[in-house]
C-alpha positions in Angstrom: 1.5 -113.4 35.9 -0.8 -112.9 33.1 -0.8 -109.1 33.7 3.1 -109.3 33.2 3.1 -111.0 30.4 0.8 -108.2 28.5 3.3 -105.5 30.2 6.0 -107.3 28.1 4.1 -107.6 25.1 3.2 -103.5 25.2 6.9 -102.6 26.3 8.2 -105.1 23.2 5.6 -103.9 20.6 6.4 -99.9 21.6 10.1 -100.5 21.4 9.5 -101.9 18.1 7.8 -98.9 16.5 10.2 -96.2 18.2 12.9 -98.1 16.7 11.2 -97.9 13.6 12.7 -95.5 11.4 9.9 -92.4 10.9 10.1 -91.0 7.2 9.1 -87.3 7.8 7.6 -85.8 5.6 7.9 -86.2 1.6 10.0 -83.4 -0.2 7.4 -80.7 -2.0 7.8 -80.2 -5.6 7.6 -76.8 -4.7 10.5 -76.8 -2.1 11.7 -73.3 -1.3 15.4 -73.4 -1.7 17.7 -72.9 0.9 18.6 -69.1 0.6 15.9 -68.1 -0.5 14.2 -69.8 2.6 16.9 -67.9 4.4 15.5 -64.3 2.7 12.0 -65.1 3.5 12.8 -65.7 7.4 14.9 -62.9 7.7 12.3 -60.5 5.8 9.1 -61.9 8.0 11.4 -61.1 11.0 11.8 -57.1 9.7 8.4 -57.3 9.0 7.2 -58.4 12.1 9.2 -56.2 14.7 8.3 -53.4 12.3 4.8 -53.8 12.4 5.1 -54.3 16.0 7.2 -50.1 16.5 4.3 -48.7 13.6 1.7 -50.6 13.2 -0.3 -47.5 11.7 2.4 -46.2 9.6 2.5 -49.8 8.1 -1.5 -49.9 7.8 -1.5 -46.8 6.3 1.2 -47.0 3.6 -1.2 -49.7 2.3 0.8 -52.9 3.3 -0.5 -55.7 4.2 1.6 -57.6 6.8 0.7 -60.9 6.7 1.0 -61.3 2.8 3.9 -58.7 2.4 6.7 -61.2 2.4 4.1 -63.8 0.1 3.5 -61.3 -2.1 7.2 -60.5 -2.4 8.6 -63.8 -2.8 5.9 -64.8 -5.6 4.9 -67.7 -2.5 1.9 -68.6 -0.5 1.5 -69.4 2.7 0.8 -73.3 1.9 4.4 -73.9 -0.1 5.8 -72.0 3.3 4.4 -74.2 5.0 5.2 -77.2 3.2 8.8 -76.0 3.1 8.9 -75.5 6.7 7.7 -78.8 7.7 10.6 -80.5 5.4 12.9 -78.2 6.9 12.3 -78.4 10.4 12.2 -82.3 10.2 15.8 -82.3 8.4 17.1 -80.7 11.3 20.7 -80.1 10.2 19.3 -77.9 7.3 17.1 -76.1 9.2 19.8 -75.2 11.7 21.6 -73.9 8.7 18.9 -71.8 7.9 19.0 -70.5 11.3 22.1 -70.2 12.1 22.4 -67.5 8.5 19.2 -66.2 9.4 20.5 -65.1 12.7 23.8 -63.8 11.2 22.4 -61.7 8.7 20.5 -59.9 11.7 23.6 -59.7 13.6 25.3 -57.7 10.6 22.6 -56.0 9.7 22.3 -54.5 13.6 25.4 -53.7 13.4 25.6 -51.6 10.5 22.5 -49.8 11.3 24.3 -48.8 14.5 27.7 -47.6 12.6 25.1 -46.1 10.3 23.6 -44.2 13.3 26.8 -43.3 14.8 27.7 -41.9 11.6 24.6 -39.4 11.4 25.0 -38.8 15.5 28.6 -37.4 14.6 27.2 -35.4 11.4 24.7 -33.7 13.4 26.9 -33.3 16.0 29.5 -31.5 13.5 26.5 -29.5 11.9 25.7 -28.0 15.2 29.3 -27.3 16.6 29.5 -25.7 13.7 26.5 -23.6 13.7 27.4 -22.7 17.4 30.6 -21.8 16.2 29.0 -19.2 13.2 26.8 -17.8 15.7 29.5 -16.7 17.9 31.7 -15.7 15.0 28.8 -13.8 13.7 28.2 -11.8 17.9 31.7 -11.4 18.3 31.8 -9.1 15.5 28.6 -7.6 16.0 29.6 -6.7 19.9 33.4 -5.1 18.4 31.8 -3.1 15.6 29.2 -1.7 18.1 32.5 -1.8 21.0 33.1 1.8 21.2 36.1 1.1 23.2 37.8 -0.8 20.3 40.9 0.4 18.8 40.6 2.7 15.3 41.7 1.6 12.2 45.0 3.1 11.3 43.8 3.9 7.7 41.5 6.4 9.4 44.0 9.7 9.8 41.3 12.1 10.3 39.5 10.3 13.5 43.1 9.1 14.4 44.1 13.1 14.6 41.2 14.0 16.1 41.1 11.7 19.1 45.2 11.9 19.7 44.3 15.9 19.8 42.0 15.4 22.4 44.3 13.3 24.6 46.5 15.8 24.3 44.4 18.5 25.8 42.8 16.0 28.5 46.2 14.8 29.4 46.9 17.5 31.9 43.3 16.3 34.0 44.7 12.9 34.2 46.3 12.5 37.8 47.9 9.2 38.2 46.6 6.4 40.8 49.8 6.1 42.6 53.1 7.5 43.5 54.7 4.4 41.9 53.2 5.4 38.8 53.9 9.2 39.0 57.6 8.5 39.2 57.6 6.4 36.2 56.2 9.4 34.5 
């Protein structure tokens, strides 16, 4: 009985205090507003998958990582995490956050890949039409040196010449076939 009635005083005392209304914490002076809290996230995100693909290239260019996007927002890493305490308690702001944060990646995927495609066809035109050049460029190499290829009319001389020899050859030609002997 006795045990019960403690029970009931625990379970009444502890539905007291979670009822109680919790203050979170107290709104920094120094609050990082909204959007720019929105630029900070999204630049710590680039940073951090980009340190991840070149860590080296990163190290060697001289920046530092974990106080690029400090540095760059004139912040430190306290008033960040000040303002990210008071936002993640405020929930629907920090959702709001998010939720841009999030988009912004989206579009910014996005237009890197229309930005890739872009070059990928570029390229692809350059080379199609370099391939194309190159055979431009043999096809008229293989007919000037073509020795079979038809003379330029403007050339009487060589035109003379060569019909003068047909002539004279002509009577060594024999035709194939009888078919073609009667049409001569």
């Amino acid at each position: 009985m006795i045990l019960r009635k403690y029970l009931l005083a625990i379970i009444l005392v502890l539905t007291v205090v979670a009822c109680k209304k919790v203050k979170g914490p107290d709104k920094p002076r120094n609050l990082i507003p909204k959007k720019v809290m929105v630029n900070i996230l999204i630049d710590a995100k680039l940073v951090s998958s980009a340190s991840a693909m070149n860590k080296r290239i990163m190290r060697d260019s001289g920046v530092v990582i974990n106080n690029y996007v400090f540095a760059k927002y004139n912040i430190d890493s306290l008033q960040f995490a000040q303002s990210n305490d008071y936002y993640a308690f405020h929930i629907k702001d920090y959702e709001d956050i998010y939720t841009e944060v999030q988009d912004s990646l989206e579009r910014l995927k996005q237009k890197l890949k229309e930005q890739e495609a872009e070059e990928w066809k570029i390229q692809t035109k350059r080379e199609e039409d370099s391939l194309k050049a190159i055979k431009k460029d043999s096809t008229e190499v293989i007919k000037e040196k073509d020795s079979l290829s038809p003379l330029k009319r403007n050339d009487s001389i060589i035109k003379g010449l060569v019909d003068k020899k047909y002539e004279q050859n002509k009577k060594f030609l024999k035709p194939v076939s009888d078919t073609v002997s009667r049409l001569n």
